[in-house]
C-alpha positions in Angstrom: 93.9 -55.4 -103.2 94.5 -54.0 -99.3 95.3 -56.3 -96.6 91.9 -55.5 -95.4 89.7 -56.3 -98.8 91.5 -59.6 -98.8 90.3 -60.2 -95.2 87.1 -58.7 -95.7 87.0 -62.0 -99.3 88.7 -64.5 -96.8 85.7 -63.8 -94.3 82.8 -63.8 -97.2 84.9 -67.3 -98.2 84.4 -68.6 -94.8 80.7 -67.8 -94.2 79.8 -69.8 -97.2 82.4 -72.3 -95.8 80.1 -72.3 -92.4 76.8 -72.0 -94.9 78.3 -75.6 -96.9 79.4 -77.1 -93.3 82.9 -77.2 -94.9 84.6 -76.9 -91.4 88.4 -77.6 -92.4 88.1 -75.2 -95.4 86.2 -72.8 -92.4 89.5 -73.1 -90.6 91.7 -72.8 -93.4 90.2 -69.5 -94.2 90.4 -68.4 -90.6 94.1 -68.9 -90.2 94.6 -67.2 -93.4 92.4 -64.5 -92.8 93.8 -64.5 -88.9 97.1 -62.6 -89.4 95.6 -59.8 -92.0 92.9 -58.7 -89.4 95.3 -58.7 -86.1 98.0 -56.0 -88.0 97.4 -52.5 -87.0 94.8 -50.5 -89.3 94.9 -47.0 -89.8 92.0 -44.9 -88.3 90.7 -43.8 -92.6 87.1 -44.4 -92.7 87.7 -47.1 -95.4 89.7 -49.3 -92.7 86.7 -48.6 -90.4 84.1 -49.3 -92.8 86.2 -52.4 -94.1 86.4 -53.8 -90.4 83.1 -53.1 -89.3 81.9 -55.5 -92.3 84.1 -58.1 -91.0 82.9 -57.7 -87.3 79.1 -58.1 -88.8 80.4 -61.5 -91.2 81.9 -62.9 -87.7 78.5 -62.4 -86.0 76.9 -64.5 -88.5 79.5 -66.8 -88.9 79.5 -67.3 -85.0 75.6 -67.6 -85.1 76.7 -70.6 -88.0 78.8 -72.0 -85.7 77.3 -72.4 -82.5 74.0 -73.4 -84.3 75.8 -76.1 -86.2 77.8 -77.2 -82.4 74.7 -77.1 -81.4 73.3 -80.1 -83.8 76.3 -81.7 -83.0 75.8 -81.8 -79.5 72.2 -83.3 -79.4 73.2 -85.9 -82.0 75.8 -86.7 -79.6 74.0 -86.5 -76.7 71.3 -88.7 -78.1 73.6 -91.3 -79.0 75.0 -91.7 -75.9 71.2 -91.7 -74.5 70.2 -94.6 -76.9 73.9 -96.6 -76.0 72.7 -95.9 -72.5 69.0 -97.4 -73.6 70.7 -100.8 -75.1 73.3 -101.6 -72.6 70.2 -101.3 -69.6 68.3 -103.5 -72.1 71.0 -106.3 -72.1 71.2 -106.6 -68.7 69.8 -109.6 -66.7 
């Protein structure tokens, strides 16, 4: 297997990492897959083809992501709203 088809797994690995909300595997992935992608590629339409599939799994992966920070945020956000809510409550 090229360095390349072993990123282009580690990336499928990680959008169904993103898809489960299994963040630290997500990471674990990333740092695996991190040092494959950065080495220098040659210009063969294979290598081309092979990175454009992985530019295409980040854009969904990052769509994962930020959708998923997203939820995060607003949970957050609404607990600090209802905190908020409670202490005003208590107050004489």
């Amino acid at each position: 297997m090229s360095l390349l088809e072993r990123a282009l797994q580690l990336t499928r690995d990680m959008l169904a990492a993103a898809g489960a909300q299994e963040w630290t595997r997500l990471i674990e992935l990333e740092a695996e897959r991190a040092p494959l992608v950065l080495r220098e590629h040659g210009p063969d339409p294979d290598s081309r083809a092979r990175l454009g599939e992985i530019l295409a799994y980040d854009r969904q992966l990052q769509a994962l992501v930020g959708s998923a920070r997203d939820t995060a945020a607003g949970q957050w956000q609404r607990e600090v709203d209802r905190a908020r809510a409670i202490a005003a409550y208590r107050q004489p």
